[in-house]
C-alpha positions as CSV (number, residue, x, y, z in Angstrom):
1,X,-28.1,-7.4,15.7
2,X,-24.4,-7.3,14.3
3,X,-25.2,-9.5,11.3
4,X,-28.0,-7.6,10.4
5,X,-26.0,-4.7,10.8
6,X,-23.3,-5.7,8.5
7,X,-25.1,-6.9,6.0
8,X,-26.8,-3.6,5.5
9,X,-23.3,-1.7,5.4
10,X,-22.4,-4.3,2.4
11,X,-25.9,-3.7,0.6
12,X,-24.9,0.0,1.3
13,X,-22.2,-0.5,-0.8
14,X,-23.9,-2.5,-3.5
15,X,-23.0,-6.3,-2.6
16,X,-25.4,-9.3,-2.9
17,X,-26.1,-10.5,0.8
18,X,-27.2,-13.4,2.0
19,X,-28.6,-14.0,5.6
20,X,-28.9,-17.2,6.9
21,X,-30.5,-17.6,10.6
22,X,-29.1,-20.9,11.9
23,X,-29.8,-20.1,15.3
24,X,-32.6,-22.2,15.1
25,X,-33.7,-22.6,19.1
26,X,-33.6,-19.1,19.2
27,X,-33.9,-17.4,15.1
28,X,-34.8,-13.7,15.1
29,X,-33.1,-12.7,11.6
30,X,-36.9,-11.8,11.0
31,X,-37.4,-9.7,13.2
32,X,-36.4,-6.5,12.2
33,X,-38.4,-4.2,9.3
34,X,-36.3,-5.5,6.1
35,X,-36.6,-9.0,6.6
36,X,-40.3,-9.2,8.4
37,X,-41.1,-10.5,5.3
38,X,-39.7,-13.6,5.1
39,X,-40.8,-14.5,8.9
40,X,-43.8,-17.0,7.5
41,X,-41.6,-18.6,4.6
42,X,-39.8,-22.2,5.1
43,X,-36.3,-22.0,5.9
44,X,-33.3,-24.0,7.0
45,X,-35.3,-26.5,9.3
46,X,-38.1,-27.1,6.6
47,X,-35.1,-27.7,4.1
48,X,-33.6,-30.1,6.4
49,X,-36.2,-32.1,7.3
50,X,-37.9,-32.1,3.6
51,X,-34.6,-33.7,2.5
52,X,-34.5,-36.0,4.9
53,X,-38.0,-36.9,3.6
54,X,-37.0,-37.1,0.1
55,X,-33.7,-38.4,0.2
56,X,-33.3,-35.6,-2.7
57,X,-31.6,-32.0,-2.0
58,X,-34.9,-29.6,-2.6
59,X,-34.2,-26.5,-4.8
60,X,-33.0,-23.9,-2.3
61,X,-34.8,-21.0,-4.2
62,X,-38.1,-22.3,-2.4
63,X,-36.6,-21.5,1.0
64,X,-35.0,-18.4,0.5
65,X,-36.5,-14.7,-0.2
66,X,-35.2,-11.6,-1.3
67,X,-36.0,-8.9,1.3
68,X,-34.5,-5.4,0.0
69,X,-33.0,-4.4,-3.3
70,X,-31.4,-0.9,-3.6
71,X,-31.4,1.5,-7.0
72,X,-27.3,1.5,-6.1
73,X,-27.5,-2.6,-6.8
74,X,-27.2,-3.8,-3.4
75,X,-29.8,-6.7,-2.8
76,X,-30.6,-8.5,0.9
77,X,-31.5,-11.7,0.5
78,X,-32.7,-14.0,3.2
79,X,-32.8,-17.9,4.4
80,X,-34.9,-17.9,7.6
81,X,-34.5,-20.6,10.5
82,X,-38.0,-22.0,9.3
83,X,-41.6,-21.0,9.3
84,X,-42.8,-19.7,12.6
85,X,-46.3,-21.2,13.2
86,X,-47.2,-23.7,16.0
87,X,-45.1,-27.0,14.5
88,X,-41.9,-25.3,14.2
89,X,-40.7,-27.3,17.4
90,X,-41.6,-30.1,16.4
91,X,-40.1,-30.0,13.4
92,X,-36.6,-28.7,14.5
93,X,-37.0,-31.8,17.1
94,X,-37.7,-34.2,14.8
95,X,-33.9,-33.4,13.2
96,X,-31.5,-36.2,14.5
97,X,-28.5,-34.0,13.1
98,X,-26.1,-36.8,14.1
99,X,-28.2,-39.4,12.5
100,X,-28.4,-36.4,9.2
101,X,-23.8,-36.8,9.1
102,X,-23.4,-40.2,10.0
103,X,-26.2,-42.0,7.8
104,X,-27.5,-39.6,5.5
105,X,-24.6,-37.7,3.8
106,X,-25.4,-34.9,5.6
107,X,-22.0,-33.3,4.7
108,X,-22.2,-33.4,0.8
109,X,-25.6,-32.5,1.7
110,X,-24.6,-29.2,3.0
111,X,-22.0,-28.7,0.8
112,X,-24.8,-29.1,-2.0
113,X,-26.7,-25.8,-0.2
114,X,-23.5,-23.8,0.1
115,X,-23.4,-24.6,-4.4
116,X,-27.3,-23.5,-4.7
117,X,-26.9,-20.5,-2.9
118,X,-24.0,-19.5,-5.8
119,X,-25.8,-21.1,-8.0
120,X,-29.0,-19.7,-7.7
121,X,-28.4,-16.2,-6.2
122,X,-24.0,-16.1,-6.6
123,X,-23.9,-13.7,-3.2
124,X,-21.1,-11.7,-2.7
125,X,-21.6,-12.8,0.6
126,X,-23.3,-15.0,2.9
127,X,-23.4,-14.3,6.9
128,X,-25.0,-17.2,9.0
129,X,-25.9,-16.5,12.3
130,X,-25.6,-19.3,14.9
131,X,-24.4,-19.6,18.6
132,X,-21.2,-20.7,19.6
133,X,-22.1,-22.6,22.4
134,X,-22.8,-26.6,22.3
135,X,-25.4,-27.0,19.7
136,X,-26.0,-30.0,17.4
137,X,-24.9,-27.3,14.6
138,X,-22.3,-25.4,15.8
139,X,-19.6,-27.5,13.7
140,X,-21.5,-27.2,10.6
141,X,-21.7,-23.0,10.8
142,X,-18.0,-22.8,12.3
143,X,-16.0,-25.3,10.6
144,X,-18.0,-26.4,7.4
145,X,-20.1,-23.7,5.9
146,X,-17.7,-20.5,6.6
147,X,-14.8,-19.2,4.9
148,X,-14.5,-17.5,7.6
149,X,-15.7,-17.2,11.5
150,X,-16.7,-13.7,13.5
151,X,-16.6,-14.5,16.9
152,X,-18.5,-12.3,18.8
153,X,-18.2,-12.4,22.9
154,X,-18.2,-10.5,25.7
155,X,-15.0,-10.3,27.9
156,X,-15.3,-12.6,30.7
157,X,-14.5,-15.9,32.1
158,X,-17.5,-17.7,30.7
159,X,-16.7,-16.5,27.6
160,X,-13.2,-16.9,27.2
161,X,-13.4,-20.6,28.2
162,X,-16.1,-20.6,25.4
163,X,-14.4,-19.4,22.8
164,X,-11.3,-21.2,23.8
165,X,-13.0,-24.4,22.8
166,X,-14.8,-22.8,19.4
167,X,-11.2,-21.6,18.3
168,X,-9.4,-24.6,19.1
169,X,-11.4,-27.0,17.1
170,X,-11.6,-24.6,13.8
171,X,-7.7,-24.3,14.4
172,X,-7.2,-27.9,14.3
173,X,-9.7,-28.4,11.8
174,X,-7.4,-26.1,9.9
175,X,-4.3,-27.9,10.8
176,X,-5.4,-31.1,9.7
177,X,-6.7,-30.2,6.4
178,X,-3.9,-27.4,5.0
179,X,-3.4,-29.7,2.0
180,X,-6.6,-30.0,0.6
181,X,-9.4,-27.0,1.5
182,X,-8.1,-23.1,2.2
183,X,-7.6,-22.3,6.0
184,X,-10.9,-20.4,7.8
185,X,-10.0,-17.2,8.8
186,X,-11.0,-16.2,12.4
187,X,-12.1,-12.6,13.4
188,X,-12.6,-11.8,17.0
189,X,-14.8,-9.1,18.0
190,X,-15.0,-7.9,21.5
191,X,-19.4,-6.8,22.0
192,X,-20.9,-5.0,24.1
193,X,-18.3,-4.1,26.1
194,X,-18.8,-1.5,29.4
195,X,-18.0,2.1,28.1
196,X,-17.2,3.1,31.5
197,X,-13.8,4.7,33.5
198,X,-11.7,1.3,33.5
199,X,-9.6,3.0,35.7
200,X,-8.6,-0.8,37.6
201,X,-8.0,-2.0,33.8
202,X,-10.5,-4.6,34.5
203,X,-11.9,-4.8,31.1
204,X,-8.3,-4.0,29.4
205,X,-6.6,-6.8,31.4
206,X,-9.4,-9.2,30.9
207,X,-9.0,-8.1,26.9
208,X,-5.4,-8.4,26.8
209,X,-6.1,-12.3,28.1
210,X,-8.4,-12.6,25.2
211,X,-5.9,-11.9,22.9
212,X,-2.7,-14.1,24.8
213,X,-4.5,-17.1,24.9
214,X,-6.4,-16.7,21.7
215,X,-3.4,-16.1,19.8
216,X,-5.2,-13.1,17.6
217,X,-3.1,-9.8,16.4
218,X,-6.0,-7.4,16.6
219,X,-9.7,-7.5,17.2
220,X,-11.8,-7.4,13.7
221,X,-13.9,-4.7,15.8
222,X,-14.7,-3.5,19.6
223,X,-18.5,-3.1,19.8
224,X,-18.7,-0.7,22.7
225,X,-22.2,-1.0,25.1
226,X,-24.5,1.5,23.8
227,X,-28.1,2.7,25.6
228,X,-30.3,3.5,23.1
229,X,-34.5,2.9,23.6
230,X,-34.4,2.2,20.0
231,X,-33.4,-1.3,20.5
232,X,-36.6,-2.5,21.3
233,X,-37.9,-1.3,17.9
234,X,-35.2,-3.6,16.4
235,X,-33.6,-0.6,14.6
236,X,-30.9,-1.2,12.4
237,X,-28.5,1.7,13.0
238,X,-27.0,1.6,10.1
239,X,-29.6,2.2,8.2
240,X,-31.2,4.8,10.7
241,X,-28.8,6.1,12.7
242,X,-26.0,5.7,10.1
243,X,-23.3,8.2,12.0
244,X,-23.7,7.0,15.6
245,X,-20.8,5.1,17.0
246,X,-22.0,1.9,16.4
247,X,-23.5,2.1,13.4
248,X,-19.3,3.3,12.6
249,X,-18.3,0.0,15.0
250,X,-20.7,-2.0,12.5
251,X,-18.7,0.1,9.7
252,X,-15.5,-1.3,11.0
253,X,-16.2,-4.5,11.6
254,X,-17.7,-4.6,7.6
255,X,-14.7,-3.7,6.1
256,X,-12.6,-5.8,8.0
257,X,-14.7,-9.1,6.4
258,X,-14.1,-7.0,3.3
259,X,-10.3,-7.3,3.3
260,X,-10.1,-10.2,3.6
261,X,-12.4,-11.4,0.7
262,X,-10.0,-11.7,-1.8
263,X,-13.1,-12.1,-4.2
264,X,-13.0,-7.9,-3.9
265,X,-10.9,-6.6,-6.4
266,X,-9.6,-3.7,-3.5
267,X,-9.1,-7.0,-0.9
268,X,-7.2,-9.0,-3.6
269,X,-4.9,-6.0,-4.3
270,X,-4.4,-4.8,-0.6
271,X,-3.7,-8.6,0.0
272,X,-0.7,-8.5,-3.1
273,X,0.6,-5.4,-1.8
274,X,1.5,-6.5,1.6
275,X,2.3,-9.9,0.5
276,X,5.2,-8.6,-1.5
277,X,6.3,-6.3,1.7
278,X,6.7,-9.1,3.4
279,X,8.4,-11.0,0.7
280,X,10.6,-8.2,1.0
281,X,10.8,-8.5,4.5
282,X,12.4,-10.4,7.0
283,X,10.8,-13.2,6.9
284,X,10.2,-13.9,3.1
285,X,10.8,-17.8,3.2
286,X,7.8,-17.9,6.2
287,X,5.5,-14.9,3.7
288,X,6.0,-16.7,0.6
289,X,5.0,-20.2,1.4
290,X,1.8,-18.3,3.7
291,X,0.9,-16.2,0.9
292,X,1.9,-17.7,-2.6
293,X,-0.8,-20.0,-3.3
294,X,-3.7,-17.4,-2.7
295,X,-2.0,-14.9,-4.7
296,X,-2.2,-17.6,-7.3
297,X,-5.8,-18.1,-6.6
298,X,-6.3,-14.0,-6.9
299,X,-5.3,-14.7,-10.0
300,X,-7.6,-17.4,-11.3
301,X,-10.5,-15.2,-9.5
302,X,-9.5,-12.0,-11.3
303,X,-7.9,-13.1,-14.1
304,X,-8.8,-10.3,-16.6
305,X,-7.9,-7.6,-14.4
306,X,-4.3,-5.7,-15.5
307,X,-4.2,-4.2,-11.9
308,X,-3.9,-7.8,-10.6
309,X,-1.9,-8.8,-12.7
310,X,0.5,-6.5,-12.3
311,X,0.9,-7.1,-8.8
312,X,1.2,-10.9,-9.4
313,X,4.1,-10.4,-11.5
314,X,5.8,-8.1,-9.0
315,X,5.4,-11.0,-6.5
316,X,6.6,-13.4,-9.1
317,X,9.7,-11.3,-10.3
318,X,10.6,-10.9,-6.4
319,X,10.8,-14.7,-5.9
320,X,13.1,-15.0,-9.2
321,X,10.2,-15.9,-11.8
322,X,10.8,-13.3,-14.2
323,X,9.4,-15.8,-16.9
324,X,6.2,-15.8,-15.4
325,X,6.1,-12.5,-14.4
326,X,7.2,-11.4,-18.1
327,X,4.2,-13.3,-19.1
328,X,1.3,-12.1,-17.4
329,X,2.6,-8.4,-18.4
330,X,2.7,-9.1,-22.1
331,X,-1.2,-8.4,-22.9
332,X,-1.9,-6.0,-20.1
333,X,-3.8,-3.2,-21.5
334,X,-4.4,-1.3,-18.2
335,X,-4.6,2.2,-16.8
336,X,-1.6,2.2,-15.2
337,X,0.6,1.5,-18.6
338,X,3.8,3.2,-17.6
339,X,4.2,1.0,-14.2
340,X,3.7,-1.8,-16.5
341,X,6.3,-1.0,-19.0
342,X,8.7,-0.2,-17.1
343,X,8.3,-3.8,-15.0
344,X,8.7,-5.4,-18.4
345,X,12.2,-3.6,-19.0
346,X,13.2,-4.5,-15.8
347,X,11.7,-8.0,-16.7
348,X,13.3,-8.4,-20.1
349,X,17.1,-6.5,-19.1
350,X,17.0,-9.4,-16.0
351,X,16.2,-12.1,-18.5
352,X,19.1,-11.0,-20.9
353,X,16.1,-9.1,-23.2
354,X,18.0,-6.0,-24.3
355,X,16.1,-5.6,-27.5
356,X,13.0,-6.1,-25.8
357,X,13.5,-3.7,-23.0
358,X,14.8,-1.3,-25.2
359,X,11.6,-1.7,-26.9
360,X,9.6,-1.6,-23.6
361,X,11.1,1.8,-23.0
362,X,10.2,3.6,-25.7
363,X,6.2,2.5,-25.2
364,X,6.9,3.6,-21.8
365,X,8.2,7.3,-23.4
366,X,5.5,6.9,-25.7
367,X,2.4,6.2,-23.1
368,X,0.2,9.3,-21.6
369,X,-0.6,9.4,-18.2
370,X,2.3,8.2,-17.0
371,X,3.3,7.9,-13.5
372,X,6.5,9.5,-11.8
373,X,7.8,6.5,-10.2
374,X,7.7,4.6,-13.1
375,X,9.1,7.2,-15.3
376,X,11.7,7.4,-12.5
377,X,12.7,3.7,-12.2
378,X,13.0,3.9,-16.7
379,X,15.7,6.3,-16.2
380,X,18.0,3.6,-14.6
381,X,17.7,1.0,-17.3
382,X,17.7,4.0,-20.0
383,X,21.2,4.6,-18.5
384,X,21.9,1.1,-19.2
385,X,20.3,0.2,-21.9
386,X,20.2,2.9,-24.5
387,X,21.1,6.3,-23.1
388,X,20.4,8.3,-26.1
389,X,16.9,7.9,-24.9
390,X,17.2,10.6,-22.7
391,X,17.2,12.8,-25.8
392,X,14.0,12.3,-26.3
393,X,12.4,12.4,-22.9
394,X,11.2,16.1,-22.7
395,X,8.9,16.0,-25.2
396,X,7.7,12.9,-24.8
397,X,4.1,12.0,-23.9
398,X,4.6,10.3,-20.5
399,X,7.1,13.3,-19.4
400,X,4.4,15.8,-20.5
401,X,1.7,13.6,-18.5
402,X,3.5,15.1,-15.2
403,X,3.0,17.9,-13.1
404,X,5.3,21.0,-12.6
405,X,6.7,19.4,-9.3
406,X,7.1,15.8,-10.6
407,X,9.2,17.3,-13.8
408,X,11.5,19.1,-12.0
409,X,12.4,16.1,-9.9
410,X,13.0,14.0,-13.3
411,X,15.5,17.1,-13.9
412,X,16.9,16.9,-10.6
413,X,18.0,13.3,-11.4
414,X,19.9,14.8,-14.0
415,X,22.9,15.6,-12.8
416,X,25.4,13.2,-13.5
417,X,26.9,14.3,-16.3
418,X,27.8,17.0,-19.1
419,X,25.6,15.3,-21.4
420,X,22.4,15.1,-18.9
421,X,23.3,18.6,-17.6
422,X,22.0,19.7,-20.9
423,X,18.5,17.4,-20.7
424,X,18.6,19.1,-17.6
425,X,18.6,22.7,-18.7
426,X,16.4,22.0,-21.7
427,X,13.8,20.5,-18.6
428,X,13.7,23.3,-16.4
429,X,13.9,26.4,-19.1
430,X,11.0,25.2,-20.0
431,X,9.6,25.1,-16.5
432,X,7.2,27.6,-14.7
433,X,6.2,27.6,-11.2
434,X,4.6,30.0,-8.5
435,X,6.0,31.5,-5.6
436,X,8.8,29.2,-3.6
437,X,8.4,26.6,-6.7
438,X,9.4,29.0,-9.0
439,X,12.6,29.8,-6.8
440,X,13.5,26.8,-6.4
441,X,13.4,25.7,-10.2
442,X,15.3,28.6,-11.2
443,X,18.2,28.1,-8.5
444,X,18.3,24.6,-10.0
445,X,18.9,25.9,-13.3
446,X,21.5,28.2,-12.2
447,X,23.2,25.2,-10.5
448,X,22.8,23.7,-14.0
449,X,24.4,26.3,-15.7
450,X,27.3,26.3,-13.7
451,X,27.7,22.7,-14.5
452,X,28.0,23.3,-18.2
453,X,30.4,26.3,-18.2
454,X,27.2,29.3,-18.3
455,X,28.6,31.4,-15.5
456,X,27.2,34.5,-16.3
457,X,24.0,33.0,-17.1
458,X,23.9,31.4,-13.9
459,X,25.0,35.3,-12.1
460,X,22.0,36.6,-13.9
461,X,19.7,34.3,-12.3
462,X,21.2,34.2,-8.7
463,X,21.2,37.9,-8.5
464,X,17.8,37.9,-8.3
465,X,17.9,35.4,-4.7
466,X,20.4,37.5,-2.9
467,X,18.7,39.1,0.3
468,X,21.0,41.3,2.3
469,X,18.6,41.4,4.9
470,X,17.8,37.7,4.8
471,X,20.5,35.9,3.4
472,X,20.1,32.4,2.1
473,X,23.2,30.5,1.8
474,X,22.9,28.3,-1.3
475,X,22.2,31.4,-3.5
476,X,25.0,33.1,-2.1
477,X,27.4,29.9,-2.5
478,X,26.4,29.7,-6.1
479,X,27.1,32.6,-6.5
480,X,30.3,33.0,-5.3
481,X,31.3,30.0,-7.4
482,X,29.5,31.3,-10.7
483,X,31.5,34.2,-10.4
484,X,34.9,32.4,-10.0
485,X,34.1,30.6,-13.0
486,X,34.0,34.1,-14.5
487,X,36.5,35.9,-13.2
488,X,38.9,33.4,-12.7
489,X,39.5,33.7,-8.6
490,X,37.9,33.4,-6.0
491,X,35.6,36.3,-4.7
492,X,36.9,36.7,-1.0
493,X,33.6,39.2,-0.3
494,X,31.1,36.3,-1.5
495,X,33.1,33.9,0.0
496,X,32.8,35.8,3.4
497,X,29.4,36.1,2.9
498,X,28.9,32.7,2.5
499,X,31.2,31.6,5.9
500,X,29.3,34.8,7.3
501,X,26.2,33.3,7.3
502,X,26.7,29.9,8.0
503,X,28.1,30.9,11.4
504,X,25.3,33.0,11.9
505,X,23.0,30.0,11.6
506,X,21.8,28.1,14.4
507,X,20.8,24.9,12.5
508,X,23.1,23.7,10.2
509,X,23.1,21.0,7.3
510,X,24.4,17.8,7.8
511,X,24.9,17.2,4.8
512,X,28.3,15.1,2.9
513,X,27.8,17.9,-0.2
514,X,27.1,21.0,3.0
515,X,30.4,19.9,4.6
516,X,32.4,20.2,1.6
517,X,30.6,23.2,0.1
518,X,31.8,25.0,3.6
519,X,35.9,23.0,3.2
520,X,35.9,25.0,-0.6
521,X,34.6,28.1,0.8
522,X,36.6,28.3,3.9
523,X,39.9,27.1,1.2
524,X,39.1,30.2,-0.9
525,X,39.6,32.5,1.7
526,X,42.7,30.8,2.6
527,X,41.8,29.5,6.5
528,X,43.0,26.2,6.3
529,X,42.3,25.0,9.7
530,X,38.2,25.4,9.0
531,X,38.7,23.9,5.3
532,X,40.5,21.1,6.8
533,X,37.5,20.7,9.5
534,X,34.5,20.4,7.1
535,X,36.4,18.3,4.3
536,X,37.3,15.9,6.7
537,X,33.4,16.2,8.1
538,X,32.5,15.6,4.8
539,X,34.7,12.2,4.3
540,X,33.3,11.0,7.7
541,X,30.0,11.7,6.7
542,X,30.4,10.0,3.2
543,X,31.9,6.6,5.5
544,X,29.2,6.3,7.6
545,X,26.3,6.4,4.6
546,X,28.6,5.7,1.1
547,X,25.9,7.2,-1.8
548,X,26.4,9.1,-4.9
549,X,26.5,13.2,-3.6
550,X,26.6,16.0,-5.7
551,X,29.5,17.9,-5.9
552,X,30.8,21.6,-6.1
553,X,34.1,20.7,-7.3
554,X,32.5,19.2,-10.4
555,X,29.1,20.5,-10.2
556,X,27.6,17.2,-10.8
557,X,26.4,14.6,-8.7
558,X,29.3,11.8,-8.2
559,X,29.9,7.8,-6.5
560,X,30.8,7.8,-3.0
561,X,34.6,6.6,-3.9
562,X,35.0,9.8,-6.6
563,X,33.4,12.4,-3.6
564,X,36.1,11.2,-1.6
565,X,38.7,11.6,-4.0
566,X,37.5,15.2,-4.8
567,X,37.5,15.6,-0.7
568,X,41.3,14.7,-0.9
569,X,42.5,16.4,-3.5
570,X,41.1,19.5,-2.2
571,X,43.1,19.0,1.8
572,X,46.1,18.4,-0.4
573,X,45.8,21.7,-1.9
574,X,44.3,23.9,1.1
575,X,47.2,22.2,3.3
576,X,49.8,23.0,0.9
577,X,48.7,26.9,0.9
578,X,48.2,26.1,-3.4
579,X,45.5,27.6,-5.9
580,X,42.4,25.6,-5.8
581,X,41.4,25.1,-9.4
582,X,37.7,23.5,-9.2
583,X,37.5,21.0,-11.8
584,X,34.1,22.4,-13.1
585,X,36.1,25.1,-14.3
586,X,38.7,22.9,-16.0
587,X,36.2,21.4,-17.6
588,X,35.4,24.0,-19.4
589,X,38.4,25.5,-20.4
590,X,39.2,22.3,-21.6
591,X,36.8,22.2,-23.7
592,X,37.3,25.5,-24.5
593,X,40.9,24.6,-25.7
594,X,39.6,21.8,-27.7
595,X,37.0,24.0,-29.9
């Protein structure tokens, strides 16, 4: 019932199944509607036993059938146990399976079917059904024909000490043959298990012992006990009943096979991305020697896809082979072009590339749909590499690619200086938003303004955001300062304001750049005991979690060790009862001077 089940979920989806019924004392793959067909056509035991007739490997395609082919490409193919007719029996009897290993070659044999079957059909996938139990085939469907095992059992006693046994020998199997064939994966599912009140944790206890002494993370899926007269039709419920909780069971249980077929393109990259988290991680040395050679077998497998390559290299770079990394980026002509580029600066500035990176940038700047983190990450190495990039990043195609709310954090970033204070503005003039959006781009600009010496500019905008009867701080703040740079002084009824409301406010930023916002204000109106308070706030805050802050002394944002300086030279002067001269001010009367 399950492997039917899944299979049809993977036609659903457009795969090329095969079913194969080795449950041959008890085969009912043909049973149900979509494979009825095949239930008078020779199968596994007629294959076996004409080979051990012949001495020769018959052509499979005589002893398999397709059964269902969808318009969305999806195809069931099937491989019954044999034909059922009155010598079946006999002819399963007559197979001395030992005798078949031992004698015959019965593994190359086998591993002959499993190259037909690609061969002659190349299935996305292949599910063979076949009991656990003691059987004369139980090692050749657990340990020599899969990739990878579902093990399907019911929680019990009986079972557990069943599957104990089935585990351990596919573990060991594993253990003894790392070095030469890949590791079969092992997927437990829990079936038809009581949905009643387990109120006594009878069935969660006896699941939790599952998992301790079957070493698993996670069942694969939980197949809950479901009453339903349409079992003795043989109904496959995901076909029929395809929103019914076990047809959604079957669902789960599906996809999980699916991730971890790293043949699928969305499997291989799921598998890269957390590979490189855990590379990242704690335990990288354990991850990488785990999970390095299949992400070099992704590679072989999808070897023309940019997507995969990509990830590859970002696995590659993180274990220091920026060489190869460099080189499977070099003829990547994907969709995601920006990511790309800007790996390759990183790439080529790490292997002493400037030219190259420089170069890598500009194709970057140059590409359309471009993505914000990647656009982001450019910045950095712009800064490094060739600043007077920045120039040229508002009207470039990979800035225009962005949305409203992905520009104006590029312009937030910003900030550092006069010269990006005036990317900055040419960024956000040109902005438009709706609603809150649009507030919050044009108190940005105001900021902006400030920063290069536009107070009155800056006034004319923060006018507009001052709400006596629901003040907001930050416009008020701004505003206080623009109009210092103005007139000169300080504005002790803005200033109040300011203090006014943040003492009104029952939640209060934490903030490093809050805390010394609040030490200016409360020096500006001369009561030093509550400057001295919130610029020492802000120095503590600033120790505990070092980062580059912006700052209202300079209006731009500055390292940890400058924020502090700034912090100390303002105490000096609120202690010392002096004029606070805010250096975003100087600035621009220096420059004033110099003109």
């Amino acid at each position: 019932m399950a492997l039917v089940n899944v299979a049809t979920q993977l036609i659903g989806e457009g795969k090329k199944v095969l079913i194969v019924d080795f449950d041959l004392e008890a085969p009912g793959l043909t049973s149900y509607n979509w494979t009825r067909s095949c239930s008078d056509s020779k199968g596994v035991v007629e294959y076996v036993t004409d080979y051990r007739a012949t001495k020769q490997a018959p052509d499979v395609s005589n002893y398999i059938c397709l059964t269902e082919k969808l318009d969305g490409g999806g195809e069931l193919w099937t491989m019954p146990a044999g034909r059922h007719d009155a010598e079946y029996s006999t002819r399963l009897n007559s197979i001395d399976w030992r005798s078949l290993y031992e004698v015959e070659d019965g593994y190359l044999f086998f591993e002959d079917l499993k190259q037909q079957w690609q061969n002659t059909i190349a299935p996305d996938y292949v599910l063979i059904d076949s009991r656990t139990g003691h059987s004369d085939v139980e090692g050749i469907c657990t340990r020599q024909l899969p990739e990878a095992v579902c093990l399907l059992f019911f929680p019990n006693e009986q079972n557990l000490l069943g599957m104990k046994k089935v585990s351990r020998a596919i573990e060991t199997q594993n253990s003894a043959r790392k070095n030469i064939k890949k590791p079969i994966a092992l997927h437990y599912v829990a079936s038809n298990v009581p949905d009643l009140d387990d109120e006594d944790e009878i069935v969660g206890s006896m699941l939790q012992r599952f998992q301790s002494e079957l070493h698993y993370k996670s069942l694969a899926a939980k197949l809950q006990h479901y009453s339903s007269l349409l079992f003795l039709n043989q109904t496959i419920f995901s076909i029929a009943r395809p929103k019914s909780r076990l047809a959604k069971e079957y669902k789960r249980l599906a996809d999980t096979i699916v991730e971890e077929n790293i043949a699928e393109r969305t499997a291989a990259i799921g598998f890269l991305k957390k590979t490189l988290r855990k590379i990242r991680g704690a335990n990288a040395g354990e991850a990488l020697s785990e999970a390095l050679p299949t992400a070099e077998e992704i590679l072989q497998i999808h070897s023309k896809d940019d997507e995969v390559g990509y990830r590859v290299a970002l696995i590659f770079e993180a274990i220091g082979r920026n060489s190869d990394a460099l080189s499977l980026l070099t003829n990547s002509h994907g969709e995601n072009k920006s990511a790309v580029f800007s790996l390759m600066a990183r790439l080529n500035h790490k292997l002493g590339n400037k030219d190259s990176a420089i170069d890598n940038l500009h194709s970057l700047l140059a590409s359309e749909g471009a993505e914000l983190p990647a656009l982001l990450e450019a910045m950095s190495y712009i800064d490094i590499l060739d600043s007077t990039l920045l120039n040229s990043l508002p009207e470039s195609p990979a800035f225009h690619s962005l949305n409203t709310s992905e520009r104006l954090l590029v312009a937030q970033r910003l900030d550092q200086n006069t010269e990006k204070l005036n990317i900055q503005e040419r960024i956000l003039s040109d902005l438009d938003g709706e609603n809150e959006e649009k507030a919050v781009i044009e108190n940005q600009l105001a900021i902006t303004k400030i920063g290069l010496g536009k107070f009155q500019e800056a006034k004319n905008i923060l006018r507009k955001y001052i709400y006596p009867d629901s003040p907001d701080i930050t416009a008020y703040f701004n505003l206080a300062m623009a109009t210092w740079g103005i007139e000169g002084s300080p504005s002790r009824d803005l200033f109040g304001s300011v203090v006014q409301i943040h003492e009104s406010q029952s939640r209060r930023n934490t903030s490093p750049n809050y805390s010394m916002c609040l030490g200016v204000a409360y020096g500006a109106l001369g009561q030093v005991p509550e400057s001295v308070e919130y610029l020492s706030n802000a120095r503590e805050l600033m120790l505990v979690r070092p980062k580059q802050e912006f700052s209202c002394w300079t209006y731009t944002k500055v390292p940890s060790t400058e924020f502090q300086q700034q912090l100390r030279v303002i105490e000096a002067v609120v202690k010392e009862h002096g004029e606070l001269h805010p250096a975003y001010i100087e600035r621009v009367q220096a420059r004033s001077q110099l003109h």
